[in-house]
Short mmCIF file of the C-alpha atoms (twelve columns), coordinates in Angstrom:
data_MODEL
# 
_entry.id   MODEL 
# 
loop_
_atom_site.group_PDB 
_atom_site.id 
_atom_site.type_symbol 
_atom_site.label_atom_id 
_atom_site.label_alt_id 
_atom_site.label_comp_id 
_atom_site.label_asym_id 
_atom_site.label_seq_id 
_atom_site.Cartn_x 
_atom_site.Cartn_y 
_atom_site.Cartn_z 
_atom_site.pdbx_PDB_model_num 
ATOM 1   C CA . UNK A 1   63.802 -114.828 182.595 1 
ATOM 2   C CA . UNK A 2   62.142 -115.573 179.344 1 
ATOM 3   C CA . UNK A 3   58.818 -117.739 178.973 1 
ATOM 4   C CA . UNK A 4   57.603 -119.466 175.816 1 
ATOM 5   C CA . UNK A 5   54.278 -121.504 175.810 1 
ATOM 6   C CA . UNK A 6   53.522 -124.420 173.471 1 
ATOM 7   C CA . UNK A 7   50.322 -126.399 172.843 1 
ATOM 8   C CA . UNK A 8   50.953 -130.371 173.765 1 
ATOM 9   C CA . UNK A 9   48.851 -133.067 173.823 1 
ATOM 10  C CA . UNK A 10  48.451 -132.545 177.567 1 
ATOM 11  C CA . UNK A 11  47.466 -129.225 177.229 1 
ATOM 12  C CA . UNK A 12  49.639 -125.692 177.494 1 
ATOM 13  C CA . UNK A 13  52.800 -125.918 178.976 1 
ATOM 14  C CA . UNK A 14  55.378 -122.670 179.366 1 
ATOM 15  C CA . UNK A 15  58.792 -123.264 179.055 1 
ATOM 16  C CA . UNK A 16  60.896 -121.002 181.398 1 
ATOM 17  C CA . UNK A 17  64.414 -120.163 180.955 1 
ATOM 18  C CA . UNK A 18  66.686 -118.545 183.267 1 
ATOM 19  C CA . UNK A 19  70.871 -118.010 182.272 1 
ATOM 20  C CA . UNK A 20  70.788 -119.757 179.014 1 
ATOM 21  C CA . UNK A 21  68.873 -123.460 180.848 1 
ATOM 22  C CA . UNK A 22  65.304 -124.394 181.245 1 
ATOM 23  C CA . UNK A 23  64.604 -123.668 184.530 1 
ATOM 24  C CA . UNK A 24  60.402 -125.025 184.767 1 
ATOM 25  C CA . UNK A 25  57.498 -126.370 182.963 1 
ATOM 26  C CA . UNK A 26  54.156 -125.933 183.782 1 
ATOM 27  C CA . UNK A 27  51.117 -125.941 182.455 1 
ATOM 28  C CA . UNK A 28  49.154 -122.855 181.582 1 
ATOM 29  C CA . UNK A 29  50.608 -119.735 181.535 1 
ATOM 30  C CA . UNK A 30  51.288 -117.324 178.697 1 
ATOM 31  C CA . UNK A 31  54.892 -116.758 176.937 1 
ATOM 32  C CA . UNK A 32  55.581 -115.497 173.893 1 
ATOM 33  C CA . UNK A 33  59.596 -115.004 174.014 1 
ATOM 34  C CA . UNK A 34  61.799 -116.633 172.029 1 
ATOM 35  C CA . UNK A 35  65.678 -117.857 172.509 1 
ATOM 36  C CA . UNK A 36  68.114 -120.423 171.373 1 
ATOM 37  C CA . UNK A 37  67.508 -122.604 174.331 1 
ATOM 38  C CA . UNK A 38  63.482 -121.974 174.500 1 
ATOM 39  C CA . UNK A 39  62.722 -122.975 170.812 1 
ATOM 40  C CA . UNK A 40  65.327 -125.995 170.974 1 
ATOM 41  C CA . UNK A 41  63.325 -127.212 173.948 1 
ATOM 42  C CA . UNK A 42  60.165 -126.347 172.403 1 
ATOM 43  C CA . UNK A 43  61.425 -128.226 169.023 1 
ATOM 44  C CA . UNK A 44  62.269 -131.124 171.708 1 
ATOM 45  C CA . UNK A 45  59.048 -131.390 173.352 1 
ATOM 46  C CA . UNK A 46  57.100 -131.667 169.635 1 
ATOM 47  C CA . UNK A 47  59.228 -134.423 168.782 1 
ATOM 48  C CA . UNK A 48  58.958 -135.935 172.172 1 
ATOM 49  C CA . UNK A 49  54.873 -136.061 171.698 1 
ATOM 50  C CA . UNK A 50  55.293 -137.585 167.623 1 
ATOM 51  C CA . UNK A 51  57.566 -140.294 169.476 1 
ATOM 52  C CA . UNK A 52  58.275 -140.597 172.489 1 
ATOM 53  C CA . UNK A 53  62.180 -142.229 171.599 1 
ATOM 54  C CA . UNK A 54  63.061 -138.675 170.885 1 
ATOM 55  C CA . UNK A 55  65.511 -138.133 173.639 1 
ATOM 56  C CA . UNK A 56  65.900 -134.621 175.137 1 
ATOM 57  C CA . UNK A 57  69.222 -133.033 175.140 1 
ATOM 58  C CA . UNK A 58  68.852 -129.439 176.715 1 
ATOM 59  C CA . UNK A 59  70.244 -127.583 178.969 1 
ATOM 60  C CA . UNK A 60  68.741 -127.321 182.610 1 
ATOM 61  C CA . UNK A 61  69.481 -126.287 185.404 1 
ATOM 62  C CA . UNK A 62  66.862 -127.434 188.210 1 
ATOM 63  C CA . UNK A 63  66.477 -125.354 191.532 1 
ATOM 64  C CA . UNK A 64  66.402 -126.502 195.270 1 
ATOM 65  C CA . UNK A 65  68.565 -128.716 197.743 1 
ATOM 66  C CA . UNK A 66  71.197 -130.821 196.470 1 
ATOM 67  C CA . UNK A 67  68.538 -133.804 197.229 1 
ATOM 68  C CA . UNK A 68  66.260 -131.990 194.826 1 
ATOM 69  C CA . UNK A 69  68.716 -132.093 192.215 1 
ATOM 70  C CA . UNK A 70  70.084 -135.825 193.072 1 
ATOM 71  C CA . UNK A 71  66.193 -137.150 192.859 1 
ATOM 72  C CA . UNK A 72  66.056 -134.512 189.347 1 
ATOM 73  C CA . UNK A 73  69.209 -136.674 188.138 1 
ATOM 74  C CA . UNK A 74  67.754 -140.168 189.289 1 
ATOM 75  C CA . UNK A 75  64.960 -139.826 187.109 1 
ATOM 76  C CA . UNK A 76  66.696 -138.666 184.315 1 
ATOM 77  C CA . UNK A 77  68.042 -141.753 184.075 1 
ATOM 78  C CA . UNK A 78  64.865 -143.569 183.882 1 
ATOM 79  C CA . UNK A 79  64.960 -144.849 180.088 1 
ATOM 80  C CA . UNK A 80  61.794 -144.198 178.030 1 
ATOM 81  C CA . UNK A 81  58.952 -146.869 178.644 1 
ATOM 82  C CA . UNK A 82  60.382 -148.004 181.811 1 
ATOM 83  C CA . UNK A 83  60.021 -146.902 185.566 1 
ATOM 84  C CA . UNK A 84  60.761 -147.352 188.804 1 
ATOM 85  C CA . UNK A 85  59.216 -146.858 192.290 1 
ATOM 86  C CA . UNK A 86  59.976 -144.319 195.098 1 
ATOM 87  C CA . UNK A 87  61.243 -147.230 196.837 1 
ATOM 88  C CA . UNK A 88  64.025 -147.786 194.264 1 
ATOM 89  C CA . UNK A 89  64.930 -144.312 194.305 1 
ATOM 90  C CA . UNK A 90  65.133 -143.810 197.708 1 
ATOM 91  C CA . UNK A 91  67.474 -147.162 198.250 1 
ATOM 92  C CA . UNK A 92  69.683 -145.860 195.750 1 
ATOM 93  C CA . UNK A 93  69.851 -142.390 197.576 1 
ATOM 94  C CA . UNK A 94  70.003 -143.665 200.945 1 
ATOM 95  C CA . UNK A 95  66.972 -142.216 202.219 1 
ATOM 96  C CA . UNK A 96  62.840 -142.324 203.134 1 
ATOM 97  C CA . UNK A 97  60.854 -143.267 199.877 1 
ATOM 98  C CA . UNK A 98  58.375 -140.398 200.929 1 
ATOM 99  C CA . UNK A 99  60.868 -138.072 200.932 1 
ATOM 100 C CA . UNK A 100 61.363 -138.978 197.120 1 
ATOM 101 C CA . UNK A 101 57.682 -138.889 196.552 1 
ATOM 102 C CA . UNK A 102 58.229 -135.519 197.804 1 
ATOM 103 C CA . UNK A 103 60.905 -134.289 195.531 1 
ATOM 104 C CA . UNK A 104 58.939 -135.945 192.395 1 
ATOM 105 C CA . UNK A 105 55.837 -133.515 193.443 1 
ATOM 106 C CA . UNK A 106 58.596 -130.247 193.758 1 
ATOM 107 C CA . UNK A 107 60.200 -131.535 190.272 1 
ATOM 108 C CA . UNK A 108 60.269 -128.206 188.481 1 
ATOM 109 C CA . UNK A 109 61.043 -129.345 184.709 1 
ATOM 110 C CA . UNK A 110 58.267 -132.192 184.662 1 
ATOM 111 C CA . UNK A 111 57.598 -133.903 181.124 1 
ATOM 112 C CA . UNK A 112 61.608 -133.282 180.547 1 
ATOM 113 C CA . UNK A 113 62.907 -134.875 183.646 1 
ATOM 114 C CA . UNK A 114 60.138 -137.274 183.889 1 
ATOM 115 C CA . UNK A 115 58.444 -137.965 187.127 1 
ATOM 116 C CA . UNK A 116 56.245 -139.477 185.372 1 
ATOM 117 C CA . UNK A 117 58.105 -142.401 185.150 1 
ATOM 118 C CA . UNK A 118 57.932 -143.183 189.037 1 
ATOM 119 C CA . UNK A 119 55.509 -144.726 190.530 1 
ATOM 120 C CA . UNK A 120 54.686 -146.505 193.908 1 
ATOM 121 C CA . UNK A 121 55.504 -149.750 195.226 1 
ATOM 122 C CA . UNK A 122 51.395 -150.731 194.894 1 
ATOM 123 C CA . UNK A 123 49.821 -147.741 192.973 1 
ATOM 124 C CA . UNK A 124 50.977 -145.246 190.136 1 
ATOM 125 C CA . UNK A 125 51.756 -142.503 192.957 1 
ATOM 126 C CA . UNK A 126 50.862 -138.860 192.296 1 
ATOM 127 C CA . UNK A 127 51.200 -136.608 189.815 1 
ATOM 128 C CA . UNK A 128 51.647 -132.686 190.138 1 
ATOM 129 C CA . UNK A 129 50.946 -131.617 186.289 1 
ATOM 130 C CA . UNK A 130 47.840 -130.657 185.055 1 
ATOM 131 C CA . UNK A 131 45.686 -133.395 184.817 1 
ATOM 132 C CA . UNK A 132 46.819 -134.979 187.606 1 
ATOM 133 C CA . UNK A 133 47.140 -138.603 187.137 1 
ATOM 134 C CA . UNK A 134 45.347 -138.917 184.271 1 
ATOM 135 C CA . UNK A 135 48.292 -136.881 182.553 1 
ATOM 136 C CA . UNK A 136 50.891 -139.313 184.415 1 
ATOM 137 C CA . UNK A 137 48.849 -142.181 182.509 1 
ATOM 138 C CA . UNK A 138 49.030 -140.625 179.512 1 
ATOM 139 C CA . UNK A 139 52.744 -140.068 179.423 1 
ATOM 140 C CA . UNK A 140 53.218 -143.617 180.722 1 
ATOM 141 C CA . UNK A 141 50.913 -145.462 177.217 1 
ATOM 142 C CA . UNK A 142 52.734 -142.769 174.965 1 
ATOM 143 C CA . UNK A 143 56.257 -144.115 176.047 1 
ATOM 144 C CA . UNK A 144 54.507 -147.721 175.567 1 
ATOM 145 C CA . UNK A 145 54.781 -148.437 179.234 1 
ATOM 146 C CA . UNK A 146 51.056 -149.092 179.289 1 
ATOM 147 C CA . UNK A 147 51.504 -152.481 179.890 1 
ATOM 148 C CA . UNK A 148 52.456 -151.427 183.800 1 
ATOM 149 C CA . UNK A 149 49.270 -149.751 183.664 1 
ATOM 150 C CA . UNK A 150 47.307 -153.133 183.918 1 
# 
């Protein structure tokens, strides 16, 4: 396992990567290793934060159930400056919108595979990154989806 943290402008985050994938991001932390993968992704991230069209294109490899994973690939889908709700999610899955509120909180690659981008039906949901929802906020005006925000 190698670990590689770069400054953002939501604070620290360390990059983890396990068998040649990012494997988590989190905020905090101390890495100092360096690999193909880990510097593409942190390359990635620093042009994500100048504009948030960059598109990431990394390998990952995300941990957990196959419902894990199936939520992980749902909202990699979610273009940049749009979202959709638990609720949407969950129809498209076939199950409990709290049980995809649930995945979003155990989504191990956040910023990447953006959570951030779901919200619920009447609020902006949670938010398990540092910050809390004021970091989900953030995201959301950087990718111009501020206007949900109102």
């Amino acid at each position: 396992m190698r670990r590689l943290t770069v400054q953002t402008p939501t604070g620290d985050v360390t990059l983890t990567e396990e068998g040649d994938a990012i494997t988590r991001v989190e905020w905090g932390g101390r890495g100092h290793d360096h690999s193909t993968v880990l510097d593409r992704a942190a390359q990635q991230l620093a042009a994500y934060f100048e504009d948030s069209t960059n598109e990431f294109d990394l390998p990952l490899k995300v941990g957990g159930s196959t419902f894990q994973q199936a939520v992980c690939d749902a909202m990699r889908a979610i273009p940049v400056g749009h979202t959709l709700t638990y609720g949407d999610i969950a129809r498209d899955l076939s199950v409990p919108p709290q049980a995809v509120g649930q995945a979003c909180g155990g989504n191990p690659i956040p910023i990447i595979i953006p959570c951030h981008r779901v919200l619920g039906a009447t609020s902006l949901g949670g938010f398990s990154g540092a910050g809390g929802v004021e970091t989900k906020v953030a995201l959301l005006r950087h990718e111009g989806a501020a206007g949900l925000l109102i």
